[in-house]
C-alpha positions, 0 to 999 in steps of 0.5 A: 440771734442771727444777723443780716450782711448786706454788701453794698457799693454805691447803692444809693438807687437801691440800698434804701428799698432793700433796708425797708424790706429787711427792717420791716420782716415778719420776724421779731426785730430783737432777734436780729440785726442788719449789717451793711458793709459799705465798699468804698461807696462814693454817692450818698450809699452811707447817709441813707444807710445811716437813717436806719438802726442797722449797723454800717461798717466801711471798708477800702473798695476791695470787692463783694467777697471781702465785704461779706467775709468783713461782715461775717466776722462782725456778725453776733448771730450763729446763723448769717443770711446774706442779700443785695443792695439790690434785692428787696426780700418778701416780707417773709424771707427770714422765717422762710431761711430759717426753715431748712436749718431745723435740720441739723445737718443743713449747713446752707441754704438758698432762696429764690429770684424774683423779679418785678421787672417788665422789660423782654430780657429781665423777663427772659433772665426771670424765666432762666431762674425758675427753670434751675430752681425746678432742677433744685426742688428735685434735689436731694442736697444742693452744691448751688448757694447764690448770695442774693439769698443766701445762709450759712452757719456761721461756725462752719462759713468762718472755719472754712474760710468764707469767700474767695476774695480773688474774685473781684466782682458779684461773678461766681464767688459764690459758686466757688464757696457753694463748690468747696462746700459741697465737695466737704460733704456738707448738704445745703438746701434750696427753699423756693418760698425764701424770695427776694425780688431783684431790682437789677435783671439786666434789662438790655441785650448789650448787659445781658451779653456783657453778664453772660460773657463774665459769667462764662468767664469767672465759671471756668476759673471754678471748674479749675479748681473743681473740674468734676463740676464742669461735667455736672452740678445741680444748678446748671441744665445740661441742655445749656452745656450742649446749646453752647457745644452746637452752636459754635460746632455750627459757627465754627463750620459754616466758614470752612463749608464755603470752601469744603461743600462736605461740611455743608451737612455737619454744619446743618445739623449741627445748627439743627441739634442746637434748634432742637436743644432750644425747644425743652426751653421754650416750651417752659417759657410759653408757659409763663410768659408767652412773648418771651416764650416765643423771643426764646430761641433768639435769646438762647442764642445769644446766651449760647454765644456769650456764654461760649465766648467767655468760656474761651476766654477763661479757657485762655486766660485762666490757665495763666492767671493766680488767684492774686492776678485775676483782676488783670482780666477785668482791669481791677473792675469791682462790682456788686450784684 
């Protein structure tokens, strides 16, 4: 028996689409069940729920750590996979997560992103996975578990603790528990045939800054706890680190070399380094779509800058803040990925 935990929060857009694709796998029905933790929905996420044979568990809204861990605690499987209301997994996603746990000494694993989604920036946001996830293939044992598509075993997810439930929203909960795994010793595996396609890449410059941003921020608060991390992890290019470090070496410059003409020259090449940085990048991305390949550097701009903006942010904030009192920052806002 394994089970299913699919955290949910005013899904009614997508919880259906998601639930069609689990009830449906390429894996027999008696073997596992569907858990849908319902965080305080306020639309119509529990009527359409309950037209499946899944179980439906409801809690006050307190976030995606704490439905999930809610969910784990529920489970009967000794193997937990967790996805989105908003993802909708191939046909074939349990059999391809199960693979990596013949080996004993796998303790977690994790599928891939995928996407159906036409608009420049989803497309973008696509080709920023498949680059880590070449990285991971590379990897001996991975320290990156995202919760899209996600496994665990259960013993070891409830004996550690499962997520942290002070992080209020889908932002990096799962870095900071892939991290104290990692850092126990345990391995964890990546299946890149494990997919599930994402029904909400953002699809707009203004959402994609917004996610950067939060994402910068709530990763800060997890090199806090894992400062080794910040210097290298599986998952993160060390490209993306030094586009972030350039670029504001560059902004930070440009203002001062009006009134100091010797910084002119720092300031250019510092920009110069940055550009330089984008071309492993674009390259990657000519390859698998060649309009956005092209759109590439003024994306990775923005990335750089959002990220960068979020990291400073954490870098004030965090230090002050405790695990109870993180949801000052984003004024309570939860929110399910």
């Amino acid at each position: 028996m394994l089970s299913i935990i699919v955290p949910a929060y005013n899904a009614e857009k997508t919880i259906r689409q998601c639930l069609n694709a689990l009830v449906a796998q390429a894996y027999p029905a008696d073997l596992y069940e569907i858990i849908v933790v319902d965080d305080g929905s306020r639309d119509r996420t529990k009527a359409i729920v309950q037209e499946y044979a899944v179980r439906y568990i409801r809690q006050e809204n307190q976030g995606p750590a704490a439905a999930r861990n809610k969910g784990a605690n529920a489970a009967r499987g000794e193997i937990i996979l967790f996805t989105d209301s908003d993802c909708v997994p191939d046909t074939d996603w349990i059999n391809q997560m199960l693979i990596p746990f013949e080996k004993p000494e796998i303790v977690a694993v994790k599928g891939a992103y995928k996407t159906r989604q036409k608009s420049i920036v989803a497309r973008f946001a696509q080709i920023e996975f498949e680059e880590r996830f070449e990285m991971l293939e590379k990897a001996e044992s991975i320290d990156m578990v995202d919760t899209y598509s996600a496994g665990f075993r259960k013993e070891l997810f409830l004996k550690i603790g499962g997520f942290d439930t002070s992080f209020p929203e889908a932002n990096n909960e799962d870095t900071e528990l892939s991290y104290r795994i990692s850092n126990l010793g345990y391995k964890m595996a990546f299946n890149s045939q494990a997919k599930v396609y994402h029904l909400n890449h953002p699809d707009s410059i203004r959402k994609y800054a917004r996610l950067k941003f939060w994402r910068g921020y709530w990763r800060m608060v997890v090199y806090k706890k894992f400062p080794g991390k910040m210097i290298k992890d599986t998952y993160t290019p060390q490209t993306l680190k030094l586009q972030i470090l350039f670029l504001y070496v560059s902004l930070g410059l440009w203002l001062p070399a009006r009134i100091l003409p010797c910084l002119n020259l720092p300031c250019i090449l510092s920009g110069a380094v940055f550009v330089l940085l984008t071309i492993p990048f674009t390259a990657f991305a000519v390859k698998r779509d060649s309009l956005v390949g092209l759109l590439s550097p003024f994306l990775l701009s923005l990335r750089a800058a959002s990220l960068g903006a979020g990291i400073i942010w954490g870098m004030i904030n965090s230090s002050s803040l405790s695990a109870e009192n993180k949801t000052v920052v984003v004024k309570g806002k939860r929110t399910h990925g």
